[in-house]
C-alpha positions in Angstrom: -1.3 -28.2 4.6 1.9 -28.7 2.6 0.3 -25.2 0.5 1.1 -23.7 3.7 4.6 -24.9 4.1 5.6 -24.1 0.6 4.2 -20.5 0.8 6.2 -20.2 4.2 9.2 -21.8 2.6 9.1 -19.5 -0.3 8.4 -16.1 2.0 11.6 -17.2 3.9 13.6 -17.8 0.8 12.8 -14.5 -1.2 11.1 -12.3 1.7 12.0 -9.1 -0.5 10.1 -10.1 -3.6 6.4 -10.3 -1.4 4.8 -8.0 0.8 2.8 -10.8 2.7 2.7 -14.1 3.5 0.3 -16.2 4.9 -0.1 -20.2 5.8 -3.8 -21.4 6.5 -3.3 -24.5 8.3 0.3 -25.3 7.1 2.2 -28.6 8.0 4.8 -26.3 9.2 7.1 -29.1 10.7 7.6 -32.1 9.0 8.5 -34.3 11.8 4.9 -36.1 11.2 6.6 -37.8 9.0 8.4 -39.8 11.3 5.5 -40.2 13.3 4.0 -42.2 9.7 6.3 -44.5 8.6 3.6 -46.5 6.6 2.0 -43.3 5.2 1.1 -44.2 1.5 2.6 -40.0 0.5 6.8 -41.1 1.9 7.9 -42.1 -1.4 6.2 -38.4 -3.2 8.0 -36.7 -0.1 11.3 -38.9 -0.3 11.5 -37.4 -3.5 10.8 -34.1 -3.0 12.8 -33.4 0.1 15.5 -36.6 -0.2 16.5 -38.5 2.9 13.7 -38.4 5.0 16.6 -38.6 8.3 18.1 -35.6 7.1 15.1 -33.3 7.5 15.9 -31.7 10.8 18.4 -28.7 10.4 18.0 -29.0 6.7 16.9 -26.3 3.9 13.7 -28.2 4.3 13.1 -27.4 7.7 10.5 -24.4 8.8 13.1 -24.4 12.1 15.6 -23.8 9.8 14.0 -21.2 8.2 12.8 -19.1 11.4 16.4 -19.6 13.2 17.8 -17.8 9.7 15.1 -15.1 10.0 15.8 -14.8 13.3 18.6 -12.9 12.8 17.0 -9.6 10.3 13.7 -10.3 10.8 12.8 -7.0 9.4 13.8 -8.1 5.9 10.4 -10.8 6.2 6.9 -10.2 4.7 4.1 -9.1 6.8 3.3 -12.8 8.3 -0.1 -14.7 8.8 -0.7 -17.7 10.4 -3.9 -19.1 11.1 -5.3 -22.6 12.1 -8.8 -24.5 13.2 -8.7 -25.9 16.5 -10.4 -29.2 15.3 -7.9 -29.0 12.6 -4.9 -32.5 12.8 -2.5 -29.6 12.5 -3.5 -27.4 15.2 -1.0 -28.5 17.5 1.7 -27.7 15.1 0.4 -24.1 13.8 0.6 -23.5 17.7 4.2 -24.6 18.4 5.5 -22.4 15.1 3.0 -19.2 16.4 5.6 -19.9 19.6 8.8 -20.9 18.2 8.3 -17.2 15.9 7.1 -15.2 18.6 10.1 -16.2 21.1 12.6 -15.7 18.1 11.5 -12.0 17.3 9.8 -12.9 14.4 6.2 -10.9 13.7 3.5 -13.2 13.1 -0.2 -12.7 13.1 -2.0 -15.2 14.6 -5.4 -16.5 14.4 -7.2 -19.9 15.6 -10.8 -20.6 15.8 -13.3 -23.5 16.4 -12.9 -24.9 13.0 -11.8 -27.8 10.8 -9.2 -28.2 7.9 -11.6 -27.4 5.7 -12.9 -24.7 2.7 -15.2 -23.0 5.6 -12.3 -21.9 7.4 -10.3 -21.4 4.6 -12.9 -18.7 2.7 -13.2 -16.6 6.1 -9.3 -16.5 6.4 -8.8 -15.7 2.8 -10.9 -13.1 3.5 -9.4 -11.9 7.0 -5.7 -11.6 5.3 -6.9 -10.1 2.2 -8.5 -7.4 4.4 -5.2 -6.8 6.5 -2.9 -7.0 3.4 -4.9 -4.8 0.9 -7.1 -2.9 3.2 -9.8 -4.1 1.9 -13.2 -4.4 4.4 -13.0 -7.1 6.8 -15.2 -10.0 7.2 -18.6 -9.9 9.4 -17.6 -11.2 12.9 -14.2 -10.2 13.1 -12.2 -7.0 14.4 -10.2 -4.9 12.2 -6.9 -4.2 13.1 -6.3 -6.7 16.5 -2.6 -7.7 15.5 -0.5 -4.7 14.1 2.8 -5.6 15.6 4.0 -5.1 11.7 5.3 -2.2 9.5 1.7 -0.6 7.7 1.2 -0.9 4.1 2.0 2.1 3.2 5.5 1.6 4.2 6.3 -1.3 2.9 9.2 -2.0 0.4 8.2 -1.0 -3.3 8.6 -2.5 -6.4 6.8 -5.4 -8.8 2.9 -4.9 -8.7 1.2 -6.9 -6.4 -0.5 -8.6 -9.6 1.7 -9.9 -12.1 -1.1 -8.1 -14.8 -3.3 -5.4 -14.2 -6.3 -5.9 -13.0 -9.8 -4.2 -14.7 -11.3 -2.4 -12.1 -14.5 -1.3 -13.8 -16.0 -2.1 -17.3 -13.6 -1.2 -20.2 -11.0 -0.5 -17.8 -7.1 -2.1 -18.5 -5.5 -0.5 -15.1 -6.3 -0.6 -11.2 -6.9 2.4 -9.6 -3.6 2.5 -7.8 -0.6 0.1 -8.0 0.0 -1.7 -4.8 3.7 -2.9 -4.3 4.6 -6.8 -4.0 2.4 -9.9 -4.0 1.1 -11.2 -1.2 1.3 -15.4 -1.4 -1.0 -17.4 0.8 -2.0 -21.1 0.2 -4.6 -22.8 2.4 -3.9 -26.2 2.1 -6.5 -29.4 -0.2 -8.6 -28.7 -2.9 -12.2 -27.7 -2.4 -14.2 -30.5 -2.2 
């Protein structure tokens, strides 16, 4: 949900400083809000983003964003998208997987029969941690369907990808090999 949109928002803000990005069901346009005048959350998002009019074009604005990105789009983290198809924001998560792909912008995209929910949320945690750090992927998926983007291997170094190392066996203080970057994903509510 708005996790989503912030992890995009940062990505696209600082896309040197990660080495992935990913938005699990992000409220990746915020013209809803116009759509929900009478939604109890305006005043929390009047303050956080100002003038509700002045969205569109704005700093604010995932359109925004993308149009910017548009133009170097190799500068961006290794992108991840993903959304239920039972999910409210389905239809937006499919207009931005569009909006990216005709701007040039690498995205890898995955929907399934699923809700906004932790269900969905634990297999894709899963499915980008796999793509991002190698690591095996999930039962009932296939490895390696979208790799429209630069491996890791090449990607830009510097930072670790945690900010303190991680133990990686009992009595260890190190992991067995640094990774460059952090990757940033955010999936949306709190588990109920």
């Amino acid at each position: 949900s708005m996790g989503g949109y912030g992890t995009y928002k940062i990505a696209f803000a600082y896309p040197e400083r990660f080495l992935a990005a990913a938005s699990f069901s992000g409220a990746l346009s915020l013209e809803f809000l116009r759509a929900y005048p009478e939604d109890p959350r305006i005043p929390e998002f009047g303050m956080l983003f100002g003038d509700l009019t002045r969205l569109s074009g704005s700093q604010h604005d995932p359109l925004t964003w993308f149009q910017n990105a548009a133009k170097d789009p190799a500068r961006l983290p290794r992108l991840f998208l993903s959304c239920g198809r039972q999910d409210d924001l389905y239809p937006i998560n499919r207009m931005v997987h569009a909006s990216l792909e005709k701007l040039g912008i690498p995205v890898e995209y995955h929907e399934e029969d699923a809700r906004h929910d932790w269900y969905f949320w634990d297999r894709e945690i899963q499915r980008f941690l796999a793509a991002v750090l190698g690591w095996r992927q999930p039962p009932g998926t296939s490895h390696g369907q979208h790799s429209s983007h630069r491996p890791l291997a090449s990607a830009r170094q510097g930072g670790n990808l945690f900010p303190t190392p991680l133990p990686v066996g009992p009595g260890s203080s190190q992991p067995d090999h640094p990774l460059p970057l952090r990757p940033i994903c955010h999936h949306g509510s709190a588990r109920p």
